[in-house]
C-alpha positions in Angstrom: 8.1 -8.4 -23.7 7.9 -4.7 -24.2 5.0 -4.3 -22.1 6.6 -6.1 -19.3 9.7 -3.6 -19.6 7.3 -0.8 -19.6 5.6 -1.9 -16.2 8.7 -2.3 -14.6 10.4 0.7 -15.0 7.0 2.7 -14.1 7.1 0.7 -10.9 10.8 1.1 -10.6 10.1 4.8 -10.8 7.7 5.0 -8.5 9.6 2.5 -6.3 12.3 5.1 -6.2 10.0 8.4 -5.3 6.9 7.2 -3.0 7.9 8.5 -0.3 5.6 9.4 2.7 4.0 5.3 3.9 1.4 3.8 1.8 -1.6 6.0 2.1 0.8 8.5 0.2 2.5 5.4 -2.1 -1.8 5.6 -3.3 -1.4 8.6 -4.2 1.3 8.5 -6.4 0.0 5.3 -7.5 -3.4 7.3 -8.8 -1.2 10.2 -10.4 0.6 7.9 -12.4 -1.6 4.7 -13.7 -4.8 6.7 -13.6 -4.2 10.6 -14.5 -1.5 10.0 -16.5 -0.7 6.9 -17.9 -5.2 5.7 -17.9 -3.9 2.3 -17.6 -7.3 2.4 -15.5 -10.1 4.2 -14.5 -11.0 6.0 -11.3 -13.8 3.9 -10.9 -11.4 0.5 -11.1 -8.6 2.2 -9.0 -10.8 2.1 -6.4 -12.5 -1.0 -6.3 -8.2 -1.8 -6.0 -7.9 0.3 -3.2 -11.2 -1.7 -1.7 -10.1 -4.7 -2.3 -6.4 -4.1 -0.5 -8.5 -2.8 1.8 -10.3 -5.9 2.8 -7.4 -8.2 2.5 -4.6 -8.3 5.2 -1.4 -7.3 3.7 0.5 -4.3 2.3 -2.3 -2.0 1.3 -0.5 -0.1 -1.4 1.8 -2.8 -2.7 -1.2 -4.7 -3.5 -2.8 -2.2 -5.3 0.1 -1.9 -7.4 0.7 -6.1 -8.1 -3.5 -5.2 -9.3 -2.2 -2.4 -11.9 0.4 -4.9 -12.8 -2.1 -8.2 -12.8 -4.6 -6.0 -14.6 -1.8 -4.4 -17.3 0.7 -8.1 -18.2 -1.4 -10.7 -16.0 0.3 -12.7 -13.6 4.1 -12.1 -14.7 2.9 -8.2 -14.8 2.2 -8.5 -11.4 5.3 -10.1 -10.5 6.9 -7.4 -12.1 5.0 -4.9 -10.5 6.2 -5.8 -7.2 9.9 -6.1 -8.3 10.2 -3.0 -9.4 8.5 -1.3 -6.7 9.8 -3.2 -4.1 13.6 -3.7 -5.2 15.0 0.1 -4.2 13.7 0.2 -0.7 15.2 -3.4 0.0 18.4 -2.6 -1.5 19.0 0.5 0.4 17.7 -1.1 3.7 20.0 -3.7 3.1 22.9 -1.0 2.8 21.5 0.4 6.1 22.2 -2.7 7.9 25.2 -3.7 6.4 26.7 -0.3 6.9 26.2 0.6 10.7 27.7 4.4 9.6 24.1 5.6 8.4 23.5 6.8 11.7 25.5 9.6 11.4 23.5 11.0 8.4 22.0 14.0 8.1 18.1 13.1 8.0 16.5 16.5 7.6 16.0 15.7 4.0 13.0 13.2 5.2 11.2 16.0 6.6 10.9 17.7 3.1 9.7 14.7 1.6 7.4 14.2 4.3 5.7 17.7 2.7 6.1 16.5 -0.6 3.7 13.5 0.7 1.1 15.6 2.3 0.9 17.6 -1.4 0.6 14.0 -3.5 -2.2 12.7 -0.8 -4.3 15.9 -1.0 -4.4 16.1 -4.9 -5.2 12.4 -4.8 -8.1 12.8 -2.6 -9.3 16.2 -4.5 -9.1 14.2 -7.6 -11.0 10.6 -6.3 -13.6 13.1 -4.9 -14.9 14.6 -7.7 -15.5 11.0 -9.2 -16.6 9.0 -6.4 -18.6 11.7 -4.5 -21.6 12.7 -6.8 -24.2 13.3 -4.2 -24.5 13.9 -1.1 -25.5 10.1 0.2 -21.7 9.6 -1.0 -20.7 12.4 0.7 -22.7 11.4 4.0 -20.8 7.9 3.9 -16.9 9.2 3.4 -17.4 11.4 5.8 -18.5 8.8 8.4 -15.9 6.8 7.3 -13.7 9.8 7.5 -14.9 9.9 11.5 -15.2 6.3 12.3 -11.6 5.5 11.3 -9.9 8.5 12.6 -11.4 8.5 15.8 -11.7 4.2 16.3 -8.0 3.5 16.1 -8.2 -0.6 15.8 -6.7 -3.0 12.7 -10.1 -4.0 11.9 -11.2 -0.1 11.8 -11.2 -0.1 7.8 -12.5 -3.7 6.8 -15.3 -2.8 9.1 -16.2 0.7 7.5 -16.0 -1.1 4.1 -18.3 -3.3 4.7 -20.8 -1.4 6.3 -20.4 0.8 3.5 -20.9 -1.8 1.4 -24.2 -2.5 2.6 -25.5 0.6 2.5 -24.9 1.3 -1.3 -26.3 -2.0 -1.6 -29.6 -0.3 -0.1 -29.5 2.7 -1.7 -27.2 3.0 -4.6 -28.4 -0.2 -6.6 -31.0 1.6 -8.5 -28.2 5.0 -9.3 -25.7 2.3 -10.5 -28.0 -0.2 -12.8 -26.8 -0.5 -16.4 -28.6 -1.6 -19.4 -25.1 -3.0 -20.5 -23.0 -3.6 -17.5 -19.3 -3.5 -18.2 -16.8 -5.4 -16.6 -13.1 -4.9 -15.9 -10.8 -7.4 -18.0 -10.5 -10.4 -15.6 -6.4 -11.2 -16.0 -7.1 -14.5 -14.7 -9.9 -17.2 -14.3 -11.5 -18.0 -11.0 -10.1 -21.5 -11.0 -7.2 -19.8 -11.3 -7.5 -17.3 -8.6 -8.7 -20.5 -6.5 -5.9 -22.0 -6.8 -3.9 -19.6 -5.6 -6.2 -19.1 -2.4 -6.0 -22.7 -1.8 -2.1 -22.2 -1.6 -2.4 -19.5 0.8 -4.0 -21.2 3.1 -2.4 -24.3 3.1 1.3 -22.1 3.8 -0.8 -20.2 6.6 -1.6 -23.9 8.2 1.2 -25.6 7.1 4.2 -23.6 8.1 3.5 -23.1 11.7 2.7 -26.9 12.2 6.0 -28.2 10.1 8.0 -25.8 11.6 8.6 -27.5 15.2 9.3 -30.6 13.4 11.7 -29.3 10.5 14.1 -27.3 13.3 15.7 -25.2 10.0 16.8 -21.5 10.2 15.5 -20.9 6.5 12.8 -22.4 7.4 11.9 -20.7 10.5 12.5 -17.0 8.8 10.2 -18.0 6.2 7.4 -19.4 8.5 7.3 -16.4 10.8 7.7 -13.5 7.8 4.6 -15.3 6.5 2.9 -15.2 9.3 3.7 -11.7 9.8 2.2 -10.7 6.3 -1.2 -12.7 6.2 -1.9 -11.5 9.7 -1.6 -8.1 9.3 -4.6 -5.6 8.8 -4.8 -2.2 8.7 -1.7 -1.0 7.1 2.2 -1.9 7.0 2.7 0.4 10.4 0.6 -2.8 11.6 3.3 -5.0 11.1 5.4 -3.7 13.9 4.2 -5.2 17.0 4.0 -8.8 14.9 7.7 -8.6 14.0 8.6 -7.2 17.3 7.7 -10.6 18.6 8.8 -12.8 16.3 12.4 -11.6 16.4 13.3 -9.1 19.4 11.2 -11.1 22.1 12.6 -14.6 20.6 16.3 -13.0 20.7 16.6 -13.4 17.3 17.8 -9.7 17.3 18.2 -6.3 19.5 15.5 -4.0 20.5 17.6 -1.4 19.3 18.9 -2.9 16.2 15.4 -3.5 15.4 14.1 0.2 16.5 16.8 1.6 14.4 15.7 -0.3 10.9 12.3 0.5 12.0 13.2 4.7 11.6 15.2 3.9 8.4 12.0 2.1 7.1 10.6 5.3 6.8 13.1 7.8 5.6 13.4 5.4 2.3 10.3 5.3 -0.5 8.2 2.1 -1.2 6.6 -0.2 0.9 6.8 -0.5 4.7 7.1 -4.1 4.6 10.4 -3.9 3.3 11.4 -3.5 6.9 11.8 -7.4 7.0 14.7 -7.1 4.6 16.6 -4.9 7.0 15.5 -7.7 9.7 16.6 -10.4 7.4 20.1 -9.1 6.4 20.8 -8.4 10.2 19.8 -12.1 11.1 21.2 -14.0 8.1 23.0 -11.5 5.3 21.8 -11.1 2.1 20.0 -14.4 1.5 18.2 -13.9 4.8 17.4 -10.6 3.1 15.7 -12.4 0.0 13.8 -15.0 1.5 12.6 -12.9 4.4 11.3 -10.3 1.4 9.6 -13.0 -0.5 8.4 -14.6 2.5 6.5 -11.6 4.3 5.1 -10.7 0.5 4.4 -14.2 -0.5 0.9 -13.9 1.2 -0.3 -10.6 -0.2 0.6 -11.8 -3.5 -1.3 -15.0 -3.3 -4.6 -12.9 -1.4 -4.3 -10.4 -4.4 -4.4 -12.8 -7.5 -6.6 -15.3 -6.1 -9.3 -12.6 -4.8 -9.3 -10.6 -8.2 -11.4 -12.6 -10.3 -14.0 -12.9 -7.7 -13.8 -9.3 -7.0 -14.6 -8.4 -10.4 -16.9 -10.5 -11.0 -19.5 -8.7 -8.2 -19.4 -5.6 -10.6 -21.8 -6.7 -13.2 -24.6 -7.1 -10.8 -26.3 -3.5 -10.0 -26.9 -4.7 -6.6 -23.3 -5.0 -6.0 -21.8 -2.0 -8.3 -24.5 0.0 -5.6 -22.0 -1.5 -3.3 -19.2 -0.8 -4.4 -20.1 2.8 -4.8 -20.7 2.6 -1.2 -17.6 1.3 -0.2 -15.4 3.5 -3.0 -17.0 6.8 -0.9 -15.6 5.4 2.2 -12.3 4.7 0.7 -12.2 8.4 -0.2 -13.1 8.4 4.1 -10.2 6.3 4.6 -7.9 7.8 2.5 -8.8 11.2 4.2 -8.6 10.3 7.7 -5.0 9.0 7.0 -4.1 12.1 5.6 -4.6 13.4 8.8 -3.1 10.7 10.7 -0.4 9.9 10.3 0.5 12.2 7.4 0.2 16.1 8.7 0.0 15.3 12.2 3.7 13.7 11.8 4.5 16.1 8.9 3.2 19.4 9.3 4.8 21.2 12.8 5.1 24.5 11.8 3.6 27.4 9.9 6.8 27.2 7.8 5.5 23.5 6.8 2.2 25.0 6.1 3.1 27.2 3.5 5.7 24.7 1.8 3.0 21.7 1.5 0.4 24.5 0.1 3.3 25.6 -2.3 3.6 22.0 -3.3 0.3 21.4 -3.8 -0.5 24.0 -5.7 2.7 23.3 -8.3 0.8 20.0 -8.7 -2.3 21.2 -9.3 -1.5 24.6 -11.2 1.4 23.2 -13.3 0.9 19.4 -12.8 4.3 19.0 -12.1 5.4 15.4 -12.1 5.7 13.9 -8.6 9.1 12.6 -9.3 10.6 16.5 -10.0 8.7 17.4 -6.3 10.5 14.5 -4.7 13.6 16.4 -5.6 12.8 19.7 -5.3 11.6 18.5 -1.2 14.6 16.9 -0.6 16.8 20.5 -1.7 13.6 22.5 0.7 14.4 19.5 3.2 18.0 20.2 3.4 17.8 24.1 3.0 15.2 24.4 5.7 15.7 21.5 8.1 
């Protein structure tokens, strides 16, 4: 039970300072589990990363329901998420409930906007110098790096993966062949993770065809945050545009009621999705809050524990640890072209924000400050400054 308690609170931590959308939540995500904690390798945090990457679904809250499925199995995951997930709902929940928060003084974000463009760049320095040993790696981030920043579509990243992918197959597989290959712990069998596939599949069928014929307002907030979450590649910004239909073009809710919680999403940490909680409590309260929450999660959940086992499995075969090494070079690609954009291109607008994310970065890397103290000391710049 102690191990349980000890993944929550981590992921309540982290839950409480990721700020910055999930390219940055990866970040912090690799400062803690990996640098500090070695609850994982570099090597296994990315074949994470990879793996959010090819399913549709909250990137970075994935990743971290892996850390937890890896660390306590399937209740560790569970736990995972809750604590990750559980400050951004409840202060999005506050934001609707209380229509005073536009009033507030949001100059704060801005600092921790900076502190995000520090925790990105030390993540990406760091995944470098393990997952870019020669220069065939190098050649295949940065075309990754190119190809996503410059191809902007929601199929952008599962596409550079792949290709990736099959070109470490073809010329990695003899680099990466072990005598004794060694395996992640699998948390969970494949019957298991089938299983759980199965029962995303049959909700992703099901609920759209019962839906018409069950005429229930639970039922219909549960069936269209589903849809919203398995649908959804590229990233929680993807979301948008799905939700946008589901609720302000059905009249479910008000373009600017919905714009609004859209702007909040991003001034709190954690996970992007948690926008459909906001959406939830305006519709139906709080228990529209908790099912639309579980609901637009529910999918990435399943995707996560049900692909894992498979997913490990492919690492024992040099042939496919070649491709993996392929496709963990791009991620450092991806992870590089979203520093860019959105990260400095929506955070850095001065020479004044320069010189503060530089300062930042450098206390991380000089002092290894912990990410949580930078949080605070960004929102005190944030509020000095801006």
């Amino acid at each position: 039970m102690r191990k349980f308690w000890e993944i929550f609170f981590i992921s309540l931590k982290l839950g409480c300072t990721s700020f910055g959308g999930p390219t940055a939540h990866l970040g912090y995500f690799q400062n803690e589990y990996v640098q500090k904690r070695k609850w994982l390798s570099d090597d296994d945090y990315s074949q994470l990363v990879a793996l959010s990457q090819f399913l549709p679904g909250p990137a970075s809250s994935q990743v971290g329901m892996g850390i937890g499925l890896l660390r306590g199995g399937i209740f560790g995951s569970i736990v995972a998420f809750l604590g990750f997930t559980m400050p951004s709902v409840l202060l999005l929940m506050a934001f609707a409930y209380y229509s005073s928060y536009t009033g507030l003084d949001m100059g704060w974000t801005h600092g921790l906007k900076l502190v995000a463009v520090a925790i990105v760049a030390q993540a990406i320095l760091d995944m470098s110098k393990k997952l870019i040993p020669s220069i065939r790696h190098f050649i295949i981030a940065s075309l990754a790096f190119v190809i996503v920043l410059f191809w902007v579509h929601p199929l952008a990243q599962v596409t550079t993966i792949i290709v990736a992918s099959l070109i470490g197959y073809r010329f990695f597989k003899k680099i990466h062949q072990r005598d004794d290959p060694k395996e992640m712990v699998r948390p969970i069998s494949k019957t298991t993770g089938g299983y759980y596939l199965t029962l995303f599949v049959i909700l992703l069928i099901g609920l759209p065809m019962a839906s018409p014929l069950i005429q229930n307002e639970w039922f219909t907030i549960i069936e269209k945050f589903y849809l919203s979450g398995a649908l959804v590649f590229g990233g929680g910004h993807v979301v948008l545009p799905l939700l946008e239909t589901q609720f302000v073009q059905s009249g479910l809710m008000s373009s600017s009621d919905f714009l609004a919680g859209y702007g909040m999403t991003q001034a709190v940490p954690g996970p992007l999705f948690t926008f459909a909680s906001y959406i939830g409590m305006v519709i139906a309260g709080v228990p529209g809050a908790m099912i639309a929450t579980f609901a637009i999660f529910l999918p990435a959940f399943l995707l996560l524990v049900g692909a894992m086992p498979f997913w490990l499995a492919l690492n024992r075969f040099a042939g496919l640890r070649g491709a993996m090494a392929g496709a963990n070079a791009a991620v450092v690609g991806l992870l590089a072209a979203a520093f860019i954009q959105p990260i400095v291109i929506q955070s850095i607008q001065n020479g004044l924000d320069i010189v503060i994310a530089v300062f930042f970065l450098w206390y991380l890397m000089r002092w290894k400050m912990p990410p949580y103290l930078l949080v605070i000391i960004g929102v005190i710049v944030g509020i000095v400054f801006y």
